[in-house]
PDB file of N, CA, C and O in Angstrom, chain B, residues numbered from 101:
ATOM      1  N   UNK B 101     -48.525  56.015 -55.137  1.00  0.00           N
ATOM      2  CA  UNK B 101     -48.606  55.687 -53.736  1.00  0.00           C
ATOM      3  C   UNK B 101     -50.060  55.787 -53.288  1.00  0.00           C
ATOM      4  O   UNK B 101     -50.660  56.710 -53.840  1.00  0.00           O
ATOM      5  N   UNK B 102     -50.716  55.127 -52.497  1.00  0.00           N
ATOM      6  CA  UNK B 102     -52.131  54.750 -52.342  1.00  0.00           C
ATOM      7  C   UNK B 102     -52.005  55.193 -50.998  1.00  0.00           C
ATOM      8  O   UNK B 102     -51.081  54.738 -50.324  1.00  0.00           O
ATOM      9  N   UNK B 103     -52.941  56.164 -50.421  1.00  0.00           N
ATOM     10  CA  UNK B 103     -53.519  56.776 -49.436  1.00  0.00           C
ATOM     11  C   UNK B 103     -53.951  55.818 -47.977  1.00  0.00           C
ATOM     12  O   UNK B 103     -55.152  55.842 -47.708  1.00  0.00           O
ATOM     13  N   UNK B 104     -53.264  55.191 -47.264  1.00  0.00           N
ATOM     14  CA  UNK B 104     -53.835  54.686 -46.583  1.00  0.00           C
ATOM     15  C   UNK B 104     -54.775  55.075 -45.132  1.00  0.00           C
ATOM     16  O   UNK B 104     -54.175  55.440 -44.120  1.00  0.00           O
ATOM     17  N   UNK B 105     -56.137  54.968 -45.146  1.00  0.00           N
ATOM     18  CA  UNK B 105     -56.733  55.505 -44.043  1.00  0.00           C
ATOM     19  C   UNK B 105     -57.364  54.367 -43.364  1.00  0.00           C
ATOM     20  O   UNK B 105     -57.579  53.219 -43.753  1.00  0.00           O
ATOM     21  N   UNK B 106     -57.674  55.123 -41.954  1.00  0.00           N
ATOM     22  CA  UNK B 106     -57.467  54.277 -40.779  1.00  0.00           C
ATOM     23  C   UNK B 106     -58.658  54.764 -40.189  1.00  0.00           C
ATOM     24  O   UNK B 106     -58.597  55.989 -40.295  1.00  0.00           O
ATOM     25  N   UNK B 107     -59.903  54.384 -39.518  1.00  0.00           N
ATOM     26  CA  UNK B 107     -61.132  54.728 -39.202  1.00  0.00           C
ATOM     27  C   UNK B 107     -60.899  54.638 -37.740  1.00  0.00           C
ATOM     28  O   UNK B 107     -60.196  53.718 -37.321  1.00  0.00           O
ATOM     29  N   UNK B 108     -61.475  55.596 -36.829  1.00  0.00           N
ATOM     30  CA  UNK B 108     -61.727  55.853 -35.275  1.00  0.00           C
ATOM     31  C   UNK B 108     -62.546  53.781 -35.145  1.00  0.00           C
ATOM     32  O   UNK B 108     -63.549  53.384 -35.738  1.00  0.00           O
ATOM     33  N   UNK B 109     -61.673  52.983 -34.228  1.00  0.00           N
ATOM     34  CA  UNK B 109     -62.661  52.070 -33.446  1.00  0.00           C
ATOM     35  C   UNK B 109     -61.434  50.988 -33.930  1.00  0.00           C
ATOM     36  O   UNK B 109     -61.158  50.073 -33.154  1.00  0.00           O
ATOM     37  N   UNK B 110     -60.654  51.113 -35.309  1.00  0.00           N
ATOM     38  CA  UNK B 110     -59.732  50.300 -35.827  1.00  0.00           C
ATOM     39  C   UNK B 110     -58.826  50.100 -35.057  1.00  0.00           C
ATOM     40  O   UNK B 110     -58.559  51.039 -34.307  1.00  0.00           O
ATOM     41  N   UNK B 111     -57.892  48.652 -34.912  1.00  0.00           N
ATOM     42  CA  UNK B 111     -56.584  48.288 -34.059  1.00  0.00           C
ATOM     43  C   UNK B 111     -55.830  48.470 -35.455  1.00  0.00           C
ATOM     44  O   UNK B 111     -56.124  48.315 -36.640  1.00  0.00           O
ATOM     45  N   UNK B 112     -54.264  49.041 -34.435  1.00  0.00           N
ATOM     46  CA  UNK B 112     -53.088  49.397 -35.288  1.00  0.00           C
ATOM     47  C   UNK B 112     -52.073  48.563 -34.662  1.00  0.00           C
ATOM     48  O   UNK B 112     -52.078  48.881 -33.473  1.00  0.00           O
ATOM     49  N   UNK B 113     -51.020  47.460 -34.907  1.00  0.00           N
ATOM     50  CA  UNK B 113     -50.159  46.947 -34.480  1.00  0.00           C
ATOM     51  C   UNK B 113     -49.056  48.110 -34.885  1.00  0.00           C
ATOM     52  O   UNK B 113     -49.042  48.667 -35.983  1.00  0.00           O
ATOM     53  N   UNK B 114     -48.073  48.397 -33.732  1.00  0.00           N
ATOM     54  CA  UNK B 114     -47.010  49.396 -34.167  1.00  0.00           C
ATOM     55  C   UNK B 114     -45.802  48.882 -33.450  1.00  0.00           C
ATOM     56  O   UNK B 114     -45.815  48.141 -32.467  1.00  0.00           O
ATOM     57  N   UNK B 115     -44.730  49.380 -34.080  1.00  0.00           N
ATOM     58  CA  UNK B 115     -43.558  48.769 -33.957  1.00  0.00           C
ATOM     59  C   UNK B 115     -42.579  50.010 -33.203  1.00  0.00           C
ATOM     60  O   UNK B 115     -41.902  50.808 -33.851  1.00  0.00           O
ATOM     61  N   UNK B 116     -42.695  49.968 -31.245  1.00  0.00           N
ATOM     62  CA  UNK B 116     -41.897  50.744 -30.382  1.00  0.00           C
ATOM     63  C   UNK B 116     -40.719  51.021 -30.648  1.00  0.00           C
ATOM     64  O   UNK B 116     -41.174  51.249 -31.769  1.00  0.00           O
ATOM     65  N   UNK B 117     -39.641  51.233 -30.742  1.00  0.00           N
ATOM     66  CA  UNK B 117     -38.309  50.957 -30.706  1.00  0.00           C
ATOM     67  C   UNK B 117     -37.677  51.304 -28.989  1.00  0.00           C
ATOM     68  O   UNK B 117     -37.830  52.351 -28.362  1.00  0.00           O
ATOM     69  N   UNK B 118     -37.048  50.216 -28.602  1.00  0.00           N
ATOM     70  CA  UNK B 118     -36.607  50.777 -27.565  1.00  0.00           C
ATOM     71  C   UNK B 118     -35.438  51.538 -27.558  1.00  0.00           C
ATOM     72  O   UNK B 118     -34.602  50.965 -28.257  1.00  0.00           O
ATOM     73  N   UNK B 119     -34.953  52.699 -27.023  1.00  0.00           N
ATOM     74  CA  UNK B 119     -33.699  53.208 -27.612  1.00  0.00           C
ATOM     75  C   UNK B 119     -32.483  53.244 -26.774  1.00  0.00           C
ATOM     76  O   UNK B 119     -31.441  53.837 -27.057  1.00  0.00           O
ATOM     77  N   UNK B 120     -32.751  52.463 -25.584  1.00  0.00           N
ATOM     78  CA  UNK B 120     -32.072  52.062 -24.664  1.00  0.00           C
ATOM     79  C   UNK B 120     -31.127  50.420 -25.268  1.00  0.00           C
ATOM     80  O   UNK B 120     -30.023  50.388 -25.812  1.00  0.00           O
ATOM     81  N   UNK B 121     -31.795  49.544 -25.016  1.00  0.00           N
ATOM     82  CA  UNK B 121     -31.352  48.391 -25.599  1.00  0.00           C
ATOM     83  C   UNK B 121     -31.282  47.893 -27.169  1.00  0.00           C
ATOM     84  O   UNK B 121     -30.509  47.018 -27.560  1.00  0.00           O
ATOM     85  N   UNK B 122     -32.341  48.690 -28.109  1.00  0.00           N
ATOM     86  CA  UNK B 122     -32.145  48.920 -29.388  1.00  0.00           C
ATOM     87  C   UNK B 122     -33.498  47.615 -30.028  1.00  0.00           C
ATOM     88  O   UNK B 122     -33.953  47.530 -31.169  1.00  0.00           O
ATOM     89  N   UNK B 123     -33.743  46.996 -29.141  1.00  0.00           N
ATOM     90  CA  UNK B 123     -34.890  45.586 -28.813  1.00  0.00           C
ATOM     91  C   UNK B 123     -36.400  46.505 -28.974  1.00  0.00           C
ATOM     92  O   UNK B 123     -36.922  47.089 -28.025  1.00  0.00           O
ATOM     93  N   UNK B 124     -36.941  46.485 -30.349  1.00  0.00           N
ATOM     94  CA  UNK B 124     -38.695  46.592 -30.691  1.00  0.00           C
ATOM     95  C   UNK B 124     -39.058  46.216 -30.134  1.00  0.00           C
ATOM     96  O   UNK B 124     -38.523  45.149 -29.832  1.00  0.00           O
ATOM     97  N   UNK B 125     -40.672  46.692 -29.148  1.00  0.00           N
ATOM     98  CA  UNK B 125     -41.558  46.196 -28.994  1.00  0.00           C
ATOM     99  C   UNK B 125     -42.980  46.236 -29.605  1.00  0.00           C
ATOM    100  O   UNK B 125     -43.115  47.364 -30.080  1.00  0.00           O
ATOM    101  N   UNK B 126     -44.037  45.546 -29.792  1.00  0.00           N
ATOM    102  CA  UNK B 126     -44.831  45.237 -30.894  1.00  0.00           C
ATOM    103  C   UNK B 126     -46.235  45.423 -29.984  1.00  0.00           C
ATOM    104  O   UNK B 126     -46.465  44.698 -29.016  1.00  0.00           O
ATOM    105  N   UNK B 127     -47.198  46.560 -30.457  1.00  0.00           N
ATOM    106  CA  UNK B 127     -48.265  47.000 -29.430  1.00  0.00           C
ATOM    107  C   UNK B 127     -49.134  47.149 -29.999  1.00  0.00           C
ATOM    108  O   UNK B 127     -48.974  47.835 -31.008  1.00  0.00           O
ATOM    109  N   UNK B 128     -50.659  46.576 -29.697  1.00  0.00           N
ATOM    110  CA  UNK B 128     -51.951  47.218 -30.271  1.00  0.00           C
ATOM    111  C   UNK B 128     -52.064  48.684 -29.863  1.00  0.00           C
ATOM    112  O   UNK B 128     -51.676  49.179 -28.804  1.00  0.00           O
ATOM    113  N   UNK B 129     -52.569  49.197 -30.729  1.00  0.00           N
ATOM    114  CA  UNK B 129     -53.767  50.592 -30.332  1.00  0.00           C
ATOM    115  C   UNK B 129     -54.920  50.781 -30.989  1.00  0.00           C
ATOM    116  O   UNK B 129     -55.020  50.118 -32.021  1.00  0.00           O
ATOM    117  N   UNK B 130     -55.925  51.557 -30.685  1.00  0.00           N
ATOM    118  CA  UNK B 130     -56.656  51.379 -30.829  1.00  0.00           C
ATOM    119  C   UNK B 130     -56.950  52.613 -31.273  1.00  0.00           C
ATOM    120  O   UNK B 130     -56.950  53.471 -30.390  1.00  0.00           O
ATOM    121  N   UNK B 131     -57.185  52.952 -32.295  1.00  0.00           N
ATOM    122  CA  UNK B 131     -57.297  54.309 -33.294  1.00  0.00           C
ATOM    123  C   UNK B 131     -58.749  55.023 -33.062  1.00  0.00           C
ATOM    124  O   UNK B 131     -59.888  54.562 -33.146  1.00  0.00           O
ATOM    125  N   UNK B 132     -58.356  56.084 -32.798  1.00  0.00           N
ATOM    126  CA  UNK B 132     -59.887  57.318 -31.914  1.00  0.00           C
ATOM    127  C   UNK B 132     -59.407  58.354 -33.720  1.00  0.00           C
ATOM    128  O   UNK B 132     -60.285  58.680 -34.518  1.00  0.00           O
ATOM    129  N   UNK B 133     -58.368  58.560 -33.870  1.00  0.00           N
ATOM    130  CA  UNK B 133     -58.254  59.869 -35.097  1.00  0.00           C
ATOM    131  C   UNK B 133     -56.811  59.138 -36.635  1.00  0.00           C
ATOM    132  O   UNK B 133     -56.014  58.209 -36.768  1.00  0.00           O
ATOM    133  N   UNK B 134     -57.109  59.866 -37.105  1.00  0.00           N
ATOM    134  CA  UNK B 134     -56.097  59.924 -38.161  1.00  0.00           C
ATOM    135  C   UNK B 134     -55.821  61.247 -39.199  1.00  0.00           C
ATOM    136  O   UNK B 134     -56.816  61.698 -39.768  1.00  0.00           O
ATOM    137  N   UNK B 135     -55.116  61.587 -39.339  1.00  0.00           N
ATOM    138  CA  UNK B 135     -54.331  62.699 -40.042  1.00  0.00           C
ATOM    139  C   UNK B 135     -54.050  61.842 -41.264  1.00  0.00           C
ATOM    140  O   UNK B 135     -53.676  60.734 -40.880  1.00  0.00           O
ATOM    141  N   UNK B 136     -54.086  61.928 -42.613  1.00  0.00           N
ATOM    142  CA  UNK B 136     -54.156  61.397 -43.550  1.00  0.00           C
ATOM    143  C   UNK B 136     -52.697  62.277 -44.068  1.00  0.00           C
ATOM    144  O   UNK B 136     -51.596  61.831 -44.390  1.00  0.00           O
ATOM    145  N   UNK B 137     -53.114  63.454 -44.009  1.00  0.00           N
ATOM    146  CA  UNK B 137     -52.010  64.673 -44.544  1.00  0.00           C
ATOM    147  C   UNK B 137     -50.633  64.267 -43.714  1.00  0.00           C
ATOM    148  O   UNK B 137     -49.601  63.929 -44.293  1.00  0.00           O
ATOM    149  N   UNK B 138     -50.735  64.329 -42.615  1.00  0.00           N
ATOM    150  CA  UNK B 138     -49.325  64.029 -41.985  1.00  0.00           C
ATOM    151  C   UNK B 138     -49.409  62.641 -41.990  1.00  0.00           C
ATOM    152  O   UNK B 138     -48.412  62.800 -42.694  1.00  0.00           O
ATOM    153  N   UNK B 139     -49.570  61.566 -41.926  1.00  0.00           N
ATOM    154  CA  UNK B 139     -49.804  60.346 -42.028  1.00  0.00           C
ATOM    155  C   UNK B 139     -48.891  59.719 -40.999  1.00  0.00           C
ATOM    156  O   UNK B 139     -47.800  59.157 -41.093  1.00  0.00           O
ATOM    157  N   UNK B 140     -50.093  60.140 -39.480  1.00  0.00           N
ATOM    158  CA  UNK B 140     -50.058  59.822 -38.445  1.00  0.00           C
ATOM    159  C   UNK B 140     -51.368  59.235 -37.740  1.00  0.00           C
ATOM    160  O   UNK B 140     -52.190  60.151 -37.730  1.00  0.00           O
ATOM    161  N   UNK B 141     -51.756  58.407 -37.312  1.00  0.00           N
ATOM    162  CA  UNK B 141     -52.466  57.667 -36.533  1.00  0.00           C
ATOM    163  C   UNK B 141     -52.213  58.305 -34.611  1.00  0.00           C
ATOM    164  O   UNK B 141     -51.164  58.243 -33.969  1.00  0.00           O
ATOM    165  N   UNK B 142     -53.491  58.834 -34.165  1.00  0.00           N
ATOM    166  CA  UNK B 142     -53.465  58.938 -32.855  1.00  0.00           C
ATOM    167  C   UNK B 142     -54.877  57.837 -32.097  1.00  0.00           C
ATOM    168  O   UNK B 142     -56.029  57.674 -32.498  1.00  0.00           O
ATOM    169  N   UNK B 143     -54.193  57.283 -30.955  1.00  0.00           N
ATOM    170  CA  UNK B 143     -55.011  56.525 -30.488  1.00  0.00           C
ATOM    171  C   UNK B 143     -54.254  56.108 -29.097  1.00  0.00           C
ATOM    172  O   UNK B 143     -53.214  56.674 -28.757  1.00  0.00           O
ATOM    173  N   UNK B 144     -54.875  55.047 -28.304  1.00  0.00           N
ATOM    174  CA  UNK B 144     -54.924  54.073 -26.901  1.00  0.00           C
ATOM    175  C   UNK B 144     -54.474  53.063 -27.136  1.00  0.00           C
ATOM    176  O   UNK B 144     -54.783  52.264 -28.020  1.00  0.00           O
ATOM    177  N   UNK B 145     -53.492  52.992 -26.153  1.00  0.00           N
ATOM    178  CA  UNK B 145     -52.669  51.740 -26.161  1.00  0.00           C
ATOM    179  C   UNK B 145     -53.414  50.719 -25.843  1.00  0.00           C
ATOM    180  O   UNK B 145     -54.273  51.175 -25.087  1.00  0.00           O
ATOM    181  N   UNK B 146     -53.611  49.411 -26.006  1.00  0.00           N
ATOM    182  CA  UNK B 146     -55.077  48.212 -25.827  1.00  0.00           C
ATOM    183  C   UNK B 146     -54.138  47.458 -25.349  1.00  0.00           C
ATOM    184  O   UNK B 146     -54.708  46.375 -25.214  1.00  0.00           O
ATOM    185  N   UNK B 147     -52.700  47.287 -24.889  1.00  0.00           N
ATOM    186  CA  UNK B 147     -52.399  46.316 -24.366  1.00  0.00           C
ATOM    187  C   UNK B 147     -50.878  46.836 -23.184  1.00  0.00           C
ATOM    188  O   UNK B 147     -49.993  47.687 -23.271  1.00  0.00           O
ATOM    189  N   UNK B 148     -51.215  45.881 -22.258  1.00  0.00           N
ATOM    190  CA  UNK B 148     -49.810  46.342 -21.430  1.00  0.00           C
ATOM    191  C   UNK B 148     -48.122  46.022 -21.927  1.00  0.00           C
ATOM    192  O   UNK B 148     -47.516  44.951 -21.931  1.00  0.00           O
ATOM    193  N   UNK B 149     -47.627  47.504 -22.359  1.00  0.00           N
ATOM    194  CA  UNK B 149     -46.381  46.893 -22.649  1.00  0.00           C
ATOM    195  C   UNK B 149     -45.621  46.210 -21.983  1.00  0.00           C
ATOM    196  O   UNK B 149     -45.549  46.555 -20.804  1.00  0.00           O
ATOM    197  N   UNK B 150     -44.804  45.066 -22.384  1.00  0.00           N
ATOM    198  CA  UNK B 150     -44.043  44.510 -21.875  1.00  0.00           C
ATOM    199  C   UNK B 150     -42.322  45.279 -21.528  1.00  0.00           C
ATOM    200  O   UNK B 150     -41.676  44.854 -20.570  1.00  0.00           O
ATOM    201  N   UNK B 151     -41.923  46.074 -22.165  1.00  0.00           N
ATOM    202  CA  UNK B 151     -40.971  46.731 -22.069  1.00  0.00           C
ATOM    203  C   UNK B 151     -40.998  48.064 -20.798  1.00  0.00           C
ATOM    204  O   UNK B 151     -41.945  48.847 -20.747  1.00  0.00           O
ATOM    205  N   UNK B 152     -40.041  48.130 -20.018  1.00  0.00           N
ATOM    206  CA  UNK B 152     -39.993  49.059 -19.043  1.00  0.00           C
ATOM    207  C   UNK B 152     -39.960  50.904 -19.514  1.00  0.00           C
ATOM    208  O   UNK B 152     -39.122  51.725 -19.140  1.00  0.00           O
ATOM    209  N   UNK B 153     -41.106  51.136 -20.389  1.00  0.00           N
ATOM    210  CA  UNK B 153     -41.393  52.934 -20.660  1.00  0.00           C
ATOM    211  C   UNK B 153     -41.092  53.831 -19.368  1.00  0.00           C
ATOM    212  O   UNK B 153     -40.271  54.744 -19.459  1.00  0.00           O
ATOM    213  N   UNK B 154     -41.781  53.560 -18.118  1.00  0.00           N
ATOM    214  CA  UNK B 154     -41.876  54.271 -17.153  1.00  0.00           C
ATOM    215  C   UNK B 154     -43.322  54.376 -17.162  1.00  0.00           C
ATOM    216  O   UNK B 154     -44.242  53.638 -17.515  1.00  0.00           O
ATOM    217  N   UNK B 155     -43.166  56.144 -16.393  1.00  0.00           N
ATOM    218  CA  UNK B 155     -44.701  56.421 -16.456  1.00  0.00           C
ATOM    219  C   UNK B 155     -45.137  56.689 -18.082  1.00  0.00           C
ATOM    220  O   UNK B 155     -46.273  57.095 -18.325  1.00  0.00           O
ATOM    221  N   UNK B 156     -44.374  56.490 -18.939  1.00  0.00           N
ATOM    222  CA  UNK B 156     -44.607  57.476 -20.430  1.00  0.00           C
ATOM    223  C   UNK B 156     -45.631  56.689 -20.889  1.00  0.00           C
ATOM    224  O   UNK B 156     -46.542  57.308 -21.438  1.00  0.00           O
ATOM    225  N   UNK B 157     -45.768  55.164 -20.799  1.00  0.00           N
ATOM    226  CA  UNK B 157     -46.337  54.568 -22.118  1.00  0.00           C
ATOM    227  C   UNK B 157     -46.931  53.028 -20.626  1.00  0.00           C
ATOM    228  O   UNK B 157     -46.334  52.342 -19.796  1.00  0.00           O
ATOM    229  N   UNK B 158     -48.785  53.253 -21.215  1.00  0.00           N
ATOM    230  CA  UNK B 158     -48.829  52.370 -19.918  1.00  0.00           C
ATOM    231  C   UNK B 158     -50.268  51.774 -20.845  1.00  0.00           C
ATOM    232  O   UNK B 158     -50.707  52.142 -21.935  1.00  0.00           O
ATOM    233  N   UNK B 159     -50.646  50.941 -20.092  1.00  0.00           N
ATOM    234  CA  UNK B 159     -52.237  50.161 -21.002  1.00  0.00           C
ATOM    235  C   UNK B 159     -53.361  52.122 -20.406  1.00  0.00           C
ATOM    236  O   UNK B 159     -53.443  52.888 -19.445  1.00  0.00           O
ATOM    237  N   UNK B 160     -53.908  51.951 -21.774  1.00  0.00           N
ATOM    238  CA  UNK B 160     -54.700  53.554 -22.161  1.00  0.00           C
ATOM    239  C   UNK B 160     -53.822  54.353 -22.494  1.00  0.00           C
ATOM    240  O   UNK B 160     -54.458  55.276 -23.003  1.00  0.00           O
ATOM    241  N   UNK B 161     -52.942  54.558 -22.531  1.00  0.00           N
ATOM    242  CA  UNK B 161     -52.366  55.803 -22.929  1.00  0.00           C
ATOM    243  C   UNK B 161     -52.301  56.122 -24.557  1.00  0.00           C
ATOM    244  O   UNK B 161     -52.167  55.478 -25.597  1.00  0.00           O
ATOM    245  N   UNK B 162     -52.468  57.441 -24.171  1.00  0.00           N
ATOM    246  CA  UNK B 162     -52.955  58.421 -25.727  1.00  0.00           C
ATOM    247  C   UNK B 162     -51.603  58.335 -26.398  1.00  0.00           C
ATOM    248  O   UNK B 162     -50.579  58.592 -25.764  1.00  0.00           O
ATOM    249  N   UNK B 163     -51.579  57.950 -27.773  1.00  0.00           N
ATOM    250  CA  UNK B 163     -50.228  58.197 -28.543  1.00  0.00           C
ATOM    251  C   UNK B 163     -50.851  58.311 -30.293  1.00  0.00           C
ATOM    252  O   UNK B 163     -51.797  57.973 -31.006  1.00  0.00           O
ATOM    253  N   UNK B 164     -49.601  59.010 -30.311  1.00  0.00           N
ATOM    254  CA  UNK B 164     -49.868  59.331 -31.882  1.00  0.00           C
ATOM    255  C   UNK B 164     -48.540  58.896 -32.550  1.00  0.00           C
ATOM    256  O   UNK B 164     -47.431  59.274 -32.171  1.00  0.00           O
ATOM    257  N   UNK B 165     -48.784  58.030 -33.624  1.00  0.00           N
ATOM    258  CA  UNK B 165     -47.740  57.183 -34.449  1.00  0.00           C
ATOM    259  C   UNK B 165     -47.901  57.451 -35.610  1.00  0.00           C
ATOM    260  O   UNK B 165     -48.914  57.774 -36.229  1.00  0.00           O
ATOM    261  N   UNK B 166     -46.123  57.211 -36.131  1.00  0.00           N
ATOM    262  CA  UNK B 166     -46.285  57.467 -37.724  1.00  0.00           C
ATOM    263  C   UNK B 166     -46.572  56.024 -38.429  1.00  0.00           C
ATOM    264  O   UNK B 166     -46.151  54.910 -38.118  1.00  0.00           O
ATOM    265  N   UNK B 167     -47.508  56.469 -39.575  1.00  0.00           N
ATOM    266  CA  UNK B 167     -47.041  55.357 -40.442  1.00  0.00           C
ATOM    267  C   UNK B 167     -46.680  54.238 -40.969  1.00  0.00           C
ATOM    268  O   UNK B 167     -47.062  53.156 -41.416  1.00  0.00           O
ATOM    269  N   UNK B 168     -45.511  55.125 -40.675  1.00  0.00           N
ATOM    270  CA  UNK B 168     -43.867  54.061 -41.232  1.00  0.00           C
ATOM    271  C   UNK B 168     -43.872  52.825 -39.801  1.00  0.00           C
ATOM    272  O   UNK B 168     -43.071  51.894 -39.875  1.00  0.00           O
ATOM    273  N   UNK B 169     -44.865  52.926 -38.498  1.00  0.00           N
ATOM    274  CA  UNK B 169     -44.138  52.545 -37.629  1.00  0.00           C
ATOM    275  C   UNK B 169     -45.567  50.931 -37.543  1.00  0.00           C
ATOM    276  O   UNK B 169     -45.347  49.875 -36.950  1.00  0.00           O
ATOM    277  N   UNK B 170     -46.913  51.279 -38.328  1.00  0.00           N
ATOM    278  CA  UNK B 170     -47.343  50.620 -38.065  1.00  0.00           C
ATOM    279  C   UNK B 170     -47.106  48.796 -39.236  1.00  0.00           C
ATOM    280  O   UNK B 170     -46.731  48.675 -40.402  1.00  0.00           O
ATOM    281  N   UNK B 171     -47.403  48.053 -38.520  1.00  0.00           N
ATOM    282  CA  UNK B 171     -47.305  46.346 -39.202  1.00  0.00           C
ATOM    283  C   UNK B 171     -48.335  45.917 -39.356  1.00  0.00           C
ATOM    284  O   UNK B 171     -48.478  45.218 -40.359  1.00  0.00           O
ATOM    285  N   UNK B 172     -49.381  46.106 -38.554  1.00  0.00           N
ATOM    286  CA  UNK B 172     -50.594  45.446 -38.670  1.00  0.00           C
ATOM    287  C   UNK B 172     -51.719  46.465 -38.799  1.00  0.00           C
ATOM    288  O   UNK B 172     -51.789  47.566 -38.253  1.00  0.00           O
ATOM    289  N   UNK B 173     -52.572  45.895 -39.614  1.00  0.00           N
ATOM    290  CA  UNK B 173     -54.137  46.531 -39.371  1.00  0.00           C
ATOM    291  C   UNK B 173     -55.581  45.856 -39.195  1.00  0.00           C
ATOM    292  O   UNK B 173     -56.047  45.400 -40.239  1.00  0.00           O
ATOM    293  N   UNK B 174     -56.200  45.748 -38.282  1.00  0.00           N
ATOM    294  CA  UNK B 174     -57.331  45.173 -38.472  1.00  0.00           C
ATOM    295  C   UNK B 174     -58.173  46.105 -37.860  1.00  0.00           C
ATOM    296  O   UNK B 174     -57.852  46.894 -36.972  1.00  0.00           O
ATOM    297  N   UNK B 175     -59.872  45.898 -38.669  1.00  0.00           N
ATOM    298  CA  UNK B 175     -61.007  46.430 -38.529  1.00  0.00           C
ATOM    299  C   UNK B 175     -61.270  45.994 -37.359  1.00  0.00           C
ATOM    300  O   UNK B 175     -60.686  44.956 -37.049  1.00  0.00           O
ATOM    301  N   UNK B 176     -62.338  46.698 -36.196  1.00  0.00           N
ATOM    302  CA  UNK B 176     -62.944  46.669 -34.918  1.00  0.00           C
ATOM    303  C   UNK B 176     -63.761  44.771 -35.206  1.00  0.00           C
ATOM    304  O   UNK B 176     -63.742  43.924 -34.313  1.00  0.00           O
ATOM    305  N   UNK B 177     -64.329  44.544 -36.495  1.00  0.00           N
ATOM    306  CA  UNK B 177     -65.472  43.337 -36.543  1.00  0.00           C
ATOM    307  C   UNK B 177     -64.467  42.583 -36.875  1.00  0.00           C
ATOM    308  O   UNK B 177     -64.827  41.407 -36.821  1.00  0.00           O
ATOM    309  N   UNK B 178     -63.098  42.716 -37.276  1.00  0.00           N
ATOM    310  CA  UNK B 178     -61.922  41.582 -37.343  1.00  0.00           C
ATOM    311  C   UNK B 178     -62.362  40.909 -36.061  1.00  0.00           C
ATOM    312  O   UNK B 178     -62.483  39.691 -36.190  1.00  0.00           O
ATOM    313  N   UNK B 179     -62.662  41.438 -34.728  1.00  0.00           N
ATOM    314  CA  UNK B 179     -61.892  40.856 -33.653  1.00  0.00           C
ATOM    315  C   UNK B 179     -63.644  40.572 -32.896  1.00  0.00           C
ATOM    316  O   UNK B 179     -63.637  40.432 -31.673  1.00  0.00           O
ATOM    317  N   UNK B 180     -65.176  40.488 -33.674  1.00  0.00           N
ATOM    318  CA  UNK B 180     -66.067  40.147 -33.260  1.00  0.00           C
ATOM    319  C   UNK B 180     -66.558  38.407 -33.566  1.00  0.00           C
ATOM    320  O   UNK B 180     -65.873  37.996 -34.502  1.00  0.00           O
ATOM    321  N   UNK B 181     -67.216  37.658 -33.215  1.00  0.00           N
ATOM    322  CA  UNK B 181     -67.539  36.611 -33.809  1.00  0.00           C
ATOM    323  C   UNK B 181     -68.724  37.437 -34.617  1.00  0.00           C
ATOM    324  O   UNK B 181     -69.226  38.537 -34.386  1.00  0.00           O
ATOM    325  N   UNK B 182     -69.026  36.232 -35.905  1.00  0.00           N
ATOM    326  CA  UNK B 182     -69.989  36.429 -36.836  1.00  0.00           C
ATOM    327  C   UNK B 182     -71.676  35.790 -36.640  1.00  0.00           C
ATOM    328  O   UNK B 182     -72.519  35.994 -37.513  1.00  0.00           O
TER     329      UNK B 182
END
């Protein structure tokens, strides 16, 4: 199994689950830390969810995700022109 690490400035696509209607929602963040050992990603939400969280989960908000929950990864210069 290969170690995957995740650098402070990196976007993480992660996969919400809603547990109300049972309907994923699919969110950038934007990775400030990573725990390699627990293999959790903490970071800022970069986009407004579309799903009704409440006050819990809003564009900036601090969250820490496992793993298992992220789909996508791209580097900070993925998203610069060259």
């Amino acid at each position: 199994m290969s170690i995957r690490r995740y650098a402070a400035g990196d976007y993480v696509k992660v996969e919400l689950p809603d547990e109300a209607t049972g309907v994923a929602e699919w969110v950038w963040i934007q990775v400030t830390d990573c725990d390699v050992e627990r293999e959790l990603i903490m970071g800022n939400l970069d986009n407004e969810p579309l799903n009704d969280f409440g006050d819990r989960l809003r564009l900036g908000s601090s969250m820490a995700v496992s793993y298992a929950q992220i789909r996508e990864h791209r580097k900070a210069s993925d998203f610069t022109k060259h």
